[in-house]
DSSP file (Angstrom, degrees, kcal/mol; ACC not computed):
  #  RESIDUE AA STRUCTURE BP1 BP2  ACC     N-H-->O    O-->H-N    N-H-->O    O-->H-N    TCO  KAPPA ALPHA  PHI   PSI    X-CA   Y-CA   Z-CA
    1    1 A X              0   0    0      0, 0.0    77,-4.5     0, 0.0     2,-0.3   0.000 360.0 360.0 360.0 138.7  241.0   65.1  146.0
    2    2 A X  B >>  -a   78   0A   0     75,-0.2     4,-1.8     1,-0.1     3,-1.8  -0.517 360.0-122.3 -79.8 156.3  239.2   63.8  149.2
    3    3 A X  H 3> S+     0   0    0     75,-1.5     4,-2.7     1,-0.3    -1,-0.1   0.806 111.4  61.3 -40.0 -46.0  240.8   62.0  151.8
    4    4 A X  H 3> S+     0   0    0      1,-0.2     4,-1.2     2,-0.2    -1,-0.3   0.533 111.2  46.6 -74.2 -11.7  238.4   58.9  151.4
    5    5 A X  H <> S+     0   0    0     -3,-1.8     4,-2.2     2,-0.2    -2,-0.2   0.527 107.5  52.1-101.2 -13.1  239.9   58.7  147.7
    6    6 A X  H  X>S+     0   0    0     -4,-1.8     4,-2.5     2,-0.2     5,-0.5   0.950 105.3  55.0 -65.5 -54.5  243.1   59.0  148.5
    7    7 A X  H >X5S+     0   0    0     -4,-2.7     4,-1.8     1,-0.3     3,-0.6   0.835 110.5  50.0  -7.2 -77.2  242.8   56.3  151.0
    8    8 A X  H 3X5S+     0   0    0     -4,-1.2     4,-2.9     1,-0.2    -1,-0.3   0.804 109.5  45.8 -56.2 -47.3  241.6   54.3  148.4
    9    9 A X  H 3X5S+     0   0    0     -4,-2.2     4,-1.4     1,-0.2    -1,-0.2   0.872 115.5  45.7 -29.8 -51.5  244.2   54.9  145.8
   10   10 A X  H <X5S+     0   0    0     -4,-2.5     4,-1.0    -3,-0.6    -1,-0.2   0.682 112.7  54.1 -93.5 -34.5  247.2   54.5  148.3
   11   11 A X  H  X<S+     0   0    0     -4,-1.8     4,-5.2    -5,-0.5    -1,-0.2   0.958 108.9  52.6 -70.3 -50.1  245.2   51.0  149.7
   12   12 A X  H  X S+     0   0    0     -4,-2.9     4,-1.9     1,-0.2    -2,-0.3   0.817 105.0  49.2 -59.9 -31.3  245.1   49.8  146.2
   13   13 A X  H  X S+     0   0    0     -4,-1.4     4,-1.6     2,-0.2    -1,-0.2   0.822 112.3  50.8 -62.9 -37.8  248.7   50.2  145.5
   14   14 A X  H  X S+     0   0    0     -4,-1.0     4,-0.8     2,-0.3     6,-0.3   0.883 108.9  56.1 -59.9 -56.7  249.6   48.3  148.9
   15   15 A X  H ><>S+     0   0    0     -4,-5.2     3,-3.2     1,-0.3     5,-2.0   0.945 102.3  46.5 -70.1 -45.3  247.7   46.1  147.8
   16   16 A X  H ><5S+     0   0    0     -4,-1.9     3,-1.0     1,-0.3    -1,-0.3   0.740 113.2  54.1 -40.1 -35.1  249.2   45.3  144.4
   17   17 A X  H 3<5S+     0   0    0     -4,-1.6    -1,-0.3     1,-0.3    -2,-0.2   0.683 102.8  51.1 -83.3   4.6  252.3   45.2  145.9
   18   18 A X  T <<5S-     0   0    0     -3,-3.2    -2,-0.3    -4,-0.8    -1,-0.3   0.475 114.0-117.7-105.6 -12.5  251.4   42.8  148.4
   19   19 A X  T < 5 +     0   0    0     -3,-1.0     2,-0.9    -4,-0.5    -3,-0.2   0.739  65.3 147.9  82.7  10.7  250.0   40.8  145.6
   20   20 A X      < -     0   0    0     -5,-2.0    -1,-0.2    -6,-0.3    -2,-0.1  -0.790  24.1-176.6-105.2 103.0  246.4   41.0  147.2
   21   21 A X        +     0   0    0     -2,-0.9     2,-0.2    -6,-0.1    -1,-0.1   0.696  67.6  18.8 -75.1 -21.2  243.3   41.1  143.9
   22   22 A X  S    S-     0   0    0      1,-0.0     4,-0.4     0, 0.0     0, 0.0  -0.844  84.4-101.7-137.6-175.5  240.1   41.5  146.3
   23   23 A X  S  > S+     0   0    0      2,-0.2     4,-0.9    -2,-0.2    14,-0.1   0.111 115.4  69.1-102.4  19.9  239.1   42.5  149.6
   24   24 A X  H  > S+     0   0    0      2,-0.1     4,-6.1     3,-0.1    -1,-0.2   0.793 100.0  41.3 -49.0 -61.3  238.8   39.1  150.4
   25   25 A X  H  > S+     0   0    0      2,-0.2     4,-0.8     1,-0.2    -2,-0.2   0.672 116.7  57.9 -82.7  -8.1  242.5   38.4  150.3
   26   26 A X  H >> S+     0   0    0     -4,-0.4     3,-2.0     2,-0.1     4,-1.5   0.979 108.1  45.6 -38.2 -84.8  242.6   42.2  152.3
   27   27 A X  H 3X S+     0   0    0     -4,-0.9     4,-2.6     1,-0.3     5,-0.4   0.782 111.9  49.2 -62.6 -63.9  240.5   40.6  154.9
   28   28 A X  H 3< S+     0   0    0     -4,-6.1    -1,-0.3     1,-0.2    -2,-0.1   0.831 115.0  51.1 -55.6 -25.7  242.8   37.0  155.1
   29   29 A X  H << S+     0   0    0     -3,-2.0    -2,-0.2    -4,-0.8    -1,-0.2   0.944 122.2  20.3 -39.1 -74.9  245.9   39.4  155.4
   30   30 A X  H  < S-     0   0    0     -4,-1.5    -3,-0.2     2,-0.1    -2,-0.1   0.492  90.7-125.3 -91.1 -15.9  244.9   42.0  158.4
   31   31 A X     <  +     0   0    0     -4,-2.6     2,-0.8    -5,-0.3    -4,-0.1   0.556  53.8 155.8  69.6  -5.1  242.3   40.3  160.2
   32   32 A X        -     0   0    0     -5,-0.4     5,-0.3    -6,-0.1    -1,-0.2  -0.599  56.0 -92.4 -72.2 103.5  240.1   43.0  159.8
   33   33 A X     >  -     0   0    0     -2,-0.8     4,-1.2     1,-0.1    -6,-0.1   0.452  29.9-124.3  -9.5 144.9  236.3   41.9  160.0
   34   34 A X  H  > S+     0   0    0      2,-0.2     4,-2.2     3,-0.1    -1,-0.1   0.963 111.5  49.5 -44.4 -66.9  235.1   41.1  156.6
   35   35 A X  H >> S+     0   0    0      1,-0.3     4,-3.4     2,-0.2     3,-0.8   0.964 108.5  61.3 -63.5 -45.8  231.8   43.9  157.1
   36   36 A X  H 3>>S+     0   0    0      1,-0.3     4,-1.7     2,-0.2     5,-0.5   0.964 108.1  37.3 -54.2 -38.7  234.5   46.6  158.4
   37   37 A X  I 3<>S+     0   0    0     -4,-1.2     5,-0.7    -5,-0.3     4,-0.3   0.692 113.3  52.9-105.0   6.2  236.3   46.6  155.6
   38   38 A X  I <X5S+     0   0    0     -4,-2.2     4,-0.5    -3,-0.8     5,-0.2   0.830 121.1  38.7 -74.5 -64.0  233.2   46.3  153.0
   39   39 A X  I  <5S+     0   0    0     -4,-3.4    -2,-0.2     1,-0.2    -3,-0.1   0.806 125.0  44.0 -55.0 -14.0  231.7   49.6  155.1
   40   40 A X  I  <5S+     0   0    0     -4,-1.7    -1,-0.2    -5,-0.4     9,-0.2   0.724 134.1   2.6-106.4 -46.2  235.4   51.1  155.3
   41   41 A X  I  4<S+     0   0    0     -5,-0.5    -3,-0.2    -4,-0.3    -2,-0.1   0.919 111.2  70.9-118.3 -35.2  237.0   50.6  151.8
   42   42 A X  S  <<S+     0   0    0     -5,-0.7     2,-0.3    -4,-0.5    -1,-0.2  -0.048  85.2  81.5 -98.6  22.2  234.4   48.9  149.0
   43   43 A X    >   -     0   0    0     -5,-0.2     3,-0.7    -3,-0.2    -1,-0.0  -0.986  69.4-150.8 -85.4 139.0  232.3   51.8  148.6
   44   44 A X  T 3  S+     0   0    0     -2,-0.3   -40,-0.1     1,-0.3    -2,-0.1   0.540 105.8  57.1 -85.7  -6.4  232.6   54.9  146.6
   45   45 A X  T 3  S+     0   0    0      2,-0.0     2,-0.4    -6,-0.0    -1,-0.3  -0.202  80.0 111.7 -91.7  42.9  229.9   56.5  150.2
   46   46 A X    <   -     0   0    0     -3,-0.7    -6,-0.1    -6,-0.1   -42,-0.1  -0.777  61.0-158.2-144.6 119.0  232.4   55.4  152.3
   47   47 A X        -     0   0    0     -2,-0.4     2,-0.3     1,-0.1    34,-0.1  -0.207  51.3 -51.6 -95.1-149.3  234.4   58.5  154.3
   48   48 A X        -     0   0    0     32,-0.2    -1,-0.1    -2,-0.1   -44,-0.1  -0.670  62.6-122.0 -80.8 123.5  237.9   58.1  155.7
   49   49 A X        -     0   0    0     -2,-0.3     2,-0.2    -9,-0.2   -42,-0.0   0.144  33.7 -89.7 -33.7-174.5  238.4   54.9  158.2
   50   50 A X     >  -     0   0    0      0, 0.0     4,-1.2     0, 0.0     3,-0.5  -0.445  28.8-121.1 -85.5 156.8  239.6   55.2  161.7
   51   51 A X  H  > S+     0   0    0      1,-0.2     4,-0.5     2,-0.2    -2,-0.0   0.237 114.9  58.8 -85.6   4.7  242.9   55.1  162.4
   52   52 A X  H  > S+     0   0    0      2,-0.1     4,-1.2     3,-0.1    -1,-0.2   0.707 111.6  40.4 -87.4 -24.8  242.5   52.3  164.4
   53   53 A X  H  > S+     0   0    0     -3,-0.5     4,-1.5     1,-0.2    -2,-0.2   0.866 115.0  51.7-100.5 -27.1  241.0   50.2  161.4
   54   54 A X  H >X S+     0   0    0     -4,-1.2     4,-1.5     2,-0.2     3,-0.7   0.928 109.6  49.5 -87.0 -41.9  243.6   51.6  158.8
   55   55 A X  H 3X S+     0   0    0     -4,-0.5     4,-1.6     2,-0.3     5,-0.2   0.916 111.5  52.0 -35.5 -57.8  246.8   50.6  161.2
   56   56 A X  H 3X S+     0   0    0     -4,-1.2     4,-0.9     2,-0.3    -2,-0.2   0.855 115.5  41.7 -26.4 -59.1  245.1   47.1  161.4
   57   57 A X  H <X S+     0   0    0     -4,-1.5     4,-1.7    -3,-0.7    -2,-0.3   0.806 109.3  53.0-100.1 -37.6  245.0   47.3  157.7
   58   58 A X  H  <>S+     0   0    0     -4,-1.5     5,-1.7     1,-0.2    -1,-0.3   0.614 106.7  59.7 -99.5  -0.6  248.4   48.7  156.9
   59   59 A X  H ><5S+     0   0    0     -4,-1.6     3,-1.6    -5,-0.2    -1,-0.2   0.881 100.7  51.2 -42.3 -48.7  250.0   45.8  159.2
   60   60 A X  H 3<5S+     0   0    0     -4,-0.9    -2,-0.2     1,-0.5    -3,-0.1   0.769 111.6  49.3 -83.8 -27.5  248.7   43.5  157.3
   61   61 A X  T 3<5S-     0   0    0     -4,-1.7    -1,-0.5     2,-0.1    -2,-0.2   0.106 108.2-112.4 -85.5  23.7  250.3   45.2  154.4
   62   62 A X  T < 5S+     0   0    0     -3,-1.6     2,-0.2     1,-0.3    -3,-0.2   0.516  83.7  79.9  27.0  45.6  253.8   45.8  155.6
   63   63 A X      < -     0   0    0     -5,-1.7    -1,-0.3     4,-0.0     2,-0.3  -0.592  65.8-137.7-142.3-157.8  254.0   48.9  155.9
   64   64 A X    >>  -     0   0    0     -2,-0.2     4,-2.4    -3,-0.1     3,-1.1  -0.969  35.3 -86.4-152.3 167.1  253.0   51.3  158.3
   65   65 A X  H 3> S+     0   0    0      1,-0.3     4,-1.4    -2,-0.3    -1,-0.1   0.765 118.8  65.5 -85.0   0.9  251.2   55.1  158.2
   66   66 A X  H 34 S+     0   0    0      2,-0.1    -1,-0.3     1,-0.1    -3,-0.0   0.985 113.9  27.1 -34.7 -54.5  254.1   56.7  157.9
   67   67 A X  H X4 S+     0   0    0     -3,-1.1     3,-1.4     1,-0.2    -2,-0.2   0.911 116.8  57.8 -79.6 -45.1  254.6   55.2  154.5
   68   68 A X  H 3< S+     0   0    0     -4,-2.4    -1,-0.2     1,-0.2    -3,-0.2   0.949 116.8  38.6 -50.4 -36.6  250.8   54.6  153.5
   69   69 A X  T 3< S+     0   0    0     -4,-1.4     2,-1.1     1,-0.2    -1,-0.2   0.397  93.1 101.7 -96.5  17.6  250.3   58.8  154.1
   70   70 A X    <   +     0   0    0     -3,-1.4     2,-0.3    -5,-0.0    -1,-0.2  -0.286  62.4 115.2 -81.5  43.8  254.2   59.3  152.3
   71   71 A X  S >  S-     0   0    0     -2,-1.1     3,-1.5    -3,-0.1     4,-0.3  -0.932  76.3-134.4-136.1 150.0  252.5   60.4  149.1
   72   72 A X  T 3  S+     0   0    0     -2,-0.3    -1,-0.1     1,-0.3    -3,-0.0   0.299 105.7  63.8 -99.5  -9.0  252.3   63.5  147.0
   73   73 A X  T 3  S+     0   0    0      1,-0.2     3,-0.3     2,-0.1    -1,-0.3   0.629  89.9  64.9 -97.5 -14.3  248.5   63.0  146.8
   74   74 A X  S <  S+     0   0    0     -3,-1.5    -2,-0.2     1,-0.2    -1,-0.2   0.643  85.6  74.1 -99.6 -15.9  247.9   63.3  150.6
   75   75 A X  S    S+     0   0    0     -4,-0.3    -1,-0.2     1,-0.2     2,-0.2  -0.165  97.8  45.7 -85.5  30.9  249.1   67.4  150.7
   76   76 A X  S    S+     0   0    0     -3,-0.3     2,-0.4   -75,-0.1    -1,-0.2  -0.274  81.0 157.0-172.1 106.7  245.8   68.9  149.0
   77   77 A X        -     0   0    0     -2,-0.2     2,-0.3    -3,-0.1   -75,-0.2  -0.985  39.8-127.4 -70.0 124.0  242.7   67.5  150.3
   78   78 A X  B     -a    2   0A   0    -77,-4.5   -75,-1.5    -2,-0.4    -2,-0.0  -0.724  37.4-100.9 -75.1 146.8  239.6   68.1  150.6
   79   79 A X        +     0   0    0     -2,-0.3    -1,-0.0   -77,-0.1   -77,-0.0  -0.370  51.4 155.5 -35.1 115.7  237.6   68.0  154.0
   80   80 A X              0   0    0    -78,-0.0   -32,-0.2    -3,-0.0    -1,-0.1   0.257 360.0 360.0-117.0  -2.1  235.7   64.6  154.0
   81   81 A X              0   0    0    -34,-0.1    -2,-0.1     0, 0.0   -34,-0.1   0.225 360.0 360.0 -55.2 360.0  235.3   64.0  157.7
């Protein structure tokens, strides 16, 4: 699996638990530009965020990356950098 799909998996679950259905209600959460997180998350050409943008983003979820990267999916990647 790549990295940029894990991402995405592991964002979508945070988000469902946060209760959040688009990347609108992302965006009202974290405070993370609108356009960042369309170029960062809502496209399948999209590579891995920054860790700057993904912290931002896992604030806003209530968690933090320790817990977002605490997943069984994130120990075999492929290189997507």
């Amino acid at each position: 699996m790549k990295l940029s799909d894990a991402i995405d998996k592991r964002l979508k679950y945070f988000m469902k638990l946060n209760n959040i259905h688009s990347w609108w209600g992302l965006y009202k959460v974290t405070g993370v530009p609108k356009s960042t997180i369309n170029s960062n998350f809502s496209s399948k050409e999209t590579k891995a965020p920054s860790l700057v943008i993904l912290t931002q983003v896992c604030n806003g979820l209530n968690t933090n990356l320790q817990d977002f990267f605490n997943d069984e999916m994130f120990r075999d990647i492929d290189d997507d950098l």
